[in-house]
N, C-alpha and C positions, 0 to 999 in steps of 0.2 A: 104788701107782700104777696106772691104768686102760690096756690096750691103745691103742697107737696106731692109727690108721686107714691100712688098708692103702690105699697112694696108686695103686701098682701092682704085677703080679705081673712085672713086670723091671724091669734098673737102667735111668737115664740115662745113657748112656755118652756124654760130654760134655768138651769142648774146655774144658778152664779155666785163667784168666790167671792168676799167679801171686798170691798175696796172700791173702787173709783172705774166708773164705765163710760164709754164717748156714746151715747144716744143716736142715732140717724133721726136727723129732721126733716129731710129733705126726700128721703123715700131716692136716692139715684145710688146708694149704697151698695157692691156686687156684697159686702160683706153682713147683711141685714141681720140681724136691726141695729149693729153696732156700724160707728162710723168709719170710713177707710177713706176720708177726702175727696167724694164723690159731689158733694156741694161744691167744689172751685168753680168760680167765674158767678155765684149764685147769692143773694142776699141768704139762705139759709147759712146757720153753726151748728154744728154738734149738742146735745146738752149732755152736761155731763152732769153724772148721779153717780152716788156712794152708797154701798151695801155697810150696814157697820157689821154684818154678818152673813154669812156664805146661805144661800136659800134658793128654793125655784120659785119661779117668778115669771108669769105671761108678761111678754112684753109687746107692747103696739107695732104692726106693722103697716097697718091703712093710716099711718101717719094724723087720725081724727081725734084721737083720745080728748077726752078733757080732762084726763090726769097721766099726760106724760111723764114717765116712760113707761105706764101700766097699761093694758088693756083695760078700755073700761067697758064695752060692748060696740063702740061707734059703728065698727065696721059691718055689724048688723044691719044700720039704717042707712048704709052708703046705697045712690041708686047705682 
């Protein structure tokens, strides 16, 4: 699988409603960090995550995280 496109070097730390969200995996999203079908033609999908309750929430946009769809720091250590 090919690197994803780093969207940004910090999260969106973001207000979201409870329920089912499309992830960007692919970092080609104009819509980031949610998905708008910017992956066509690409081995990346969407991940899709579920709030069971409405919260803010850093979400990853250097596409590195090792707990998608959080920030976990990665893009600290990106060169």
């Amino acid at each position: 699988m090919s690197d994803p496109k780093i969207a940004a070097r910090r999260p969106a730390v973001l207000e979201l409603a409870a329920g089912k969200h499309a992830y960007c995996t692919c970092g080609l999203s104009a819509k980031q960090p949610f998905c708008d079908g910017g992956h066509a033609g690409t081995e990346f999908r969407p991940m899709i995550f579920e709030m069971a309750e409405a919260g803010t929430k850093a979400i990853c946009q250097c596409k590195h995280t090792g707990n998608a769809p959080y920030c976990d720091g990665a893009h600290a250590k990106l060169a």
